[in-house]
Phi, psi and omega in degrees: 000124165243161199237152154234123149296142170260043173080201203257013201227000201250145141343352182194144167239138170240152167254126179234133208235114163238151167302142134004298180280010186075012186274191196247148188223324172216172165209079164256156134312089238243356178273040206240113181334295192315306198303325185289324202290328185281016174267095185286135158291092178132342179263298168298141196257167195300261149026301176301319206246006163264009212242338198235350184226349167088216202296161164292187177233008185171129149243141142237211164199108146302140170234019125310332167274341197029082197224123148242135200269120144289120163275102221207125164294110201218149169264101185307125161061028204008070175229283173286143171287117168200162204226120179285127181253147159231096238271152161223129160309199232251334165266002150096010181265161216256137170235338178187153182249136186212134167215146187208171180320131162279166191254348194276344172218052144279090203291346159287349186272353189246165163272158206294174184050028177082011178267129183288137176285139205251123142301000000 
């Protein structure tokens, strides 16, 4: 399996599935409502969800929850600017899924060059 990202800022991955025989088998788009949706909660592991949806675009880890979140930029409904989370505990199992407006291309939410406005 190989993935191109479009960076850390970009709406889409595609995952290309190559065979056995070295041929091409599939080529998608992986960044998708159907793809978040096959992610099961409480079952996928870390492995699963770079395997089904690939690398993040941002980790961080709360530690009060002690949860690390992957992050991924997507066009909801190839529409909406919105940005997918994905909580994994401390054993790397999938624990909740959250996804909402990205903020980084909200233009009331940012400062001129991409800096976030502070409340």
């Amino acid at each position: 399996m190989l993935e191109y990202a479009h960076g850390p800022w970009g709406q889409q991955t595609y995952m290309a599935r190559i065979g056995a025989d070295g041929k091409l088998v599939s080529y998608e788009q992986v960044l998708t409502t159907q793809k978040f949706t096959s992610i099961k909660v409480g079952q996928a592991t870390k492995d699963d969800v770079l395997r089904t949806i690939g690398a993040p675009s941002e980790t961080t880890y709360l530690t009060l929850s002690q949860l690390e979140v992957w992050s991924y930029p997507y066009k909801e409904s190839n529409t909406w600017d919105s940005m997918m989370h994905v909580h994994f505990d401390n054993a790397g199992i999938v624990r909740k899924m959250l996804n909402g407006p990205d903020p980084r291309r909200d233009p009331d939410e940012r400062f001129p060059f991409g800096m976030m406005r502070m409340r």
